[in-house]
N, C-alpha and C positions, 0 to 999 in steps of 0.2 A: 923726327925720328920715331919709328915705333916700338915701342915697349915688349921688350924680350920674350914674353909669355907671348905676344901679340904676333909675332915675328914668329915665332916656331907654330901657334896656330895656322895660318897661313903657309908655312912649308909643309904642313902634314895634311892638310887638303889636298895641295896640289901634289904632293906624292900619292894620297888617295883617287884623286880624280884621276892621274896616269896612271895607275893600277887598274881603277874601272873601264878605261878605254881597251884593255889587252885585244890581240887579234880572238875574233870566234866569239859566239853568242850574241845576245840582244843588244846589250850594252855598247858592242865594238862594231856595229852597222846592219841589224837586221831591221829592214824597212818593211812596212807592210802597208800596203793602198791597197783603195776601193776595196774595203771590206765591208760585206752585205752578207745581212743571216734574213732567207726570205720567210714570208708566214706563213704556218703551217696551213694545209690546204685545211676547209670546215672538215671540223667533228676528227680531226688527227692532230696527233700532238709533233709526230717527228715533219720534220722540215733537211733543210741543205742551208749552207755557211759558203761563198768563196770570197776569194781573194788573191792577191799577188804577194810573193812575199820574196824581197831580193837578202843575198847575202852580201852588203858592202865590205865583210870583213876579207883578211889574205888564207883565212884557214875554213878549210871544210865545216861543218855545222850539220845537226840533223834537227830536224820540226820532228818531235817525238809524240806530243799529245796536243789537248787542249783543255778546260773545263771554264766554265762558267756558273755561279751560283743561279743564275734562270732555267737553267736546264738539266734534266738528267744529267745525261751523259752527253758527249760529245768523243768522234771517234774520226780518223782518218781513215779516208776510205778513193777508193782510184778506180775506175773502168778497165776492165780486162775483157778482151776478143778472144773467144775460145770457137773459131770456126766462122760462122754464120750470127752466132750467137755474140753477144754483148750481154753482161754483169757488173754488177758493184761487189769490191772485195776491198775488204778490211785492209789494213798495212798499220805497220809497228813502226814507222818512221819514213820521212822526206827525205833522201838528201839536199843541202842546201852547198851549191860546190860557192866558190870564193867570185865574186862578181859576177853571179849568176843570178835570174830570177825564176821564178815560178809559178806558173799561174795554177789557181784553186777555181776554174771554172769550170760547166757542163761538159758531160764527155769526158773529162781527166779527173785529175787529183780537187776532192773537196773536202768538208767536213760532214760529215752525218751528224745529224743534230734531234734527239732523241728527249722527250718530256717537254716540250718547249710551249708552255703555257702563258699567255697573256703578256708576253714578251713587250719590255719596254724599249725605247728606241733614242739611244743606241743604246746596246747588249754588250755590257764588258765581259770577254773572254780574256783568257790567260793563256797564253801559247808557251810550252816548256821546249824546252832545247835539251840539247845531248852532254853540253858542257854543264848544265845544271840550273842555267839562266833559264828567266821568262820576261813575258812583255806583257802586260796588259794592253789591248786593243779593243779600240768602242767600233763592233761591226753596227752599220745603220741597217735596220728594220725592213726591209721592199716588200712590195705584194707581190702576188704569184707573178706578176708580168713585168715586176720590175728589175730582171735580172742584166741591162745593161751595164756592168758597171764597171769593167774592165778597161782603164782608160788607152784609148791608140797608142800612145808616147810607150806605154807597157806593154803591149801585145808586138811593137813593133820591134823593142829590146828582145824580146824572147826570140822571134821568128829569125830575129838576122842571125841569132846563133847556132837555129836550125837549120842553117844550110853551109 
């Protein structure tokens, strides 16, 4: 038999551990694969960050920031068609809907990534949510040519939703 102090230890974990599980934020299923922050091109510091990033939770979520001690700043930023033309613009948050993914690749939604000096490999970033949660994530290092990284299994989740 276990010892009464020992017993209630054990029931207030696991009343903590169900608490940490709540639907929404990092904690209750934000998955994040293939993440890659590439190297800045010589003689410039800002570089690009993507990734995927799924909400396994039942409740909406938003991707509001990001920071990393390697770097300036770090900023969400998305591709906008205005005509003929093509642009990078800023944004104040992702939505992340409930068993949906996201991809953070060329052409859409990525990270700007701003003072990024002799960057070690991988690169803890900290991704914040709307619910107040975060996640740290080690994106790995690529060269300018190494932007493969978006695995099929994931691009293939997205597209089927696209139609």
């Amino acid at each position: 038999m276990f010892p009464r102090s020992l017993l209630t230890l054990l029931i207030l974990f696991g009343q903590a551990q169900i608490g940490g599980c709540a639907d929404g934020g990092a904690d209750a299923g934000i998955e994040v694969r293939d993440a890659v922050i590439r190297e800045a091109v010589p003689g410039r510091t800002n570089t690009v960050a993507y990734f995927s990033i799924t909400n396994r939770g039942t409740v909406p979520v938003q991707l509001l920031g990001a920071h990393s001690d390697y770097v300036e700043r770090l900023e969400l930023h998305t591709h906008v068609r205005n005509g003929d033309m093509i642009g990078m613009r800023r944004v104040d948050a992702v939505d992340l809907a409930p068993q949906q993914a996201v991809v953070f690749a060329s052409g859409g939604h990525h990270l700007m990534v701003f003072g990024a000096k002799g960057l070690p490999s991988p690169v803890p970033v900290t991704l914040e949510f709307s619910d107040g949660s975060t996640q740290v994530v080690e994106f790995r290092r690529v060269g300018l040519d190494g932007l493969e990284h978006v695995s099929e299994d994931v691009l293939k989740d997205v597209l089927k939703d696209a139609f």
